[in-house]
C-alpha positions in Angstrom: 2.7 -24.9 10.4 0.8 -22.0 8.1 2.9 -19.2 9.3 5.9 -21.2 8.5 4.8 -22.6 5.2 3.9 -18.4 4.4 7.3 -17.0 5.9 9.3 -20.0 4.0 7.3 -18.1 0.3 7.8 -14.7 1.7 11.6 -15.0 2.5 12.1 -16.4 -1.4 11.1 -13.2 -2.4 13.0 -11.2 0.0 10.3 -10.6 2.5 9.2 -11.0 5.7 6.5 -10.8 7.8 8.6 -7.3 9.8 9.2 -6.2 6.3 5.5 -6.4 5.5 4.6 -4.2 9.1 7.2 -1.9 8.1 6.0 -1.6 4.3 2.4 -0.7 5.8 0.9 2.7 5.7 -1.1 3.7 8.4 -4.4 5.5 6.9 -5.7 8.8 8.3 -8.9 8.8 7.0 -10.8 7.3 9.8 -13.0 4.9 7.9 -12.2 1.0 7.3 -11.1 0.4 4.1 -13.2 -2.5 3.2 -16.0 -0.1 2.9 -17.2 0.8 -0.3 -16.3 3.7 -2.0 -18.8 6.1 -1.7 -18.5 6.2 2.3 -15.5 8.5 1.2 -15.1 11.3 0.6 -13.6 12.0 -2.7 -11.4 15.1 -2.4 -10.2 13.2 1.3 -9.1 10.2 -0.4 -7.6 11.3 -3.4 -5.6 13.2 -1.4 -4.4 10.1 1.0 -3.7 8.5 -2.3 -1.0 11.0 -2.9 0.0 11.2 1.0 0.8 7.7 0.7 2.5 7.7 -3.0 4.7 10.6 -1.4 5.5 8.0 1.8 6.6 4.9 -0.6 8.8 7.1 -2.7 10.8 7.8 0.0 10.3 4.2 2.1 14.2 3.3 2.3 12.9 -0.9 2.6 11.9 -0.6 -1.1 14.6 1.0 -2.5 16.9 -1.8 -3.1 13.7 -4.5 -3.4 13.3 -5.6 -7.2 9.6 -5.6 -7.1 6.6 -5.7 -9.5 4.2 -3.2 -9.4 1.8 -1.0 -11.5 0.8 2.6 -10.5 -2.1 4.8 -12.0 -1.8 8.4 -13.2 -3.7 10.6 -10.9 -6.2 11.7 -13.4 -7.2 8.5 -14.2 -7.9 7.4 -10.6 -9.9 10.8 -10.3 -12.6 9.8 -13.3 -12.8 6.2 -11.8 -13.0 7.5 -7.5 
């Protein structure tokens, strides 16, 4: 009954959960990212940031989605990382 209740609010929006799969990045850095930030490496994760900014620009799924989002400059996720 959950999973249709959440599949009934993702398809208003256009999703799904296959959409969602598809629309996920798969990280190379090796360390679970519900650790906190200083188990990374700085230079190593800045530089997945911009791997996976390079792999939604060219996503085709998100292309013709009218989403909401919000992205950082890089310099400004530098001072905060």
């Amino acid at each position: 009954m959950k999973w249709l209740i959440l599949d009934n609010i993702l398809r208003r929006d256009g999703l799904s959960f296959a959409l969602l799969r598809d629309l996920s990045y798969k990280s190379d850095i090796g360390i679970r990212l519900k650790k906190n930030l200083h188990y990374f490496d700085k230079n190593m994760l800045l530089n997945e940031l911009v791997e996976v900014n390079k792999w939604y620009e060219i996503c085709e799924y998100l292309h013709d989605m009218t989403i909401d989002y919000r992205i950082k400059k890089h310099s400004i996720g530098k001072i905060k990382v």
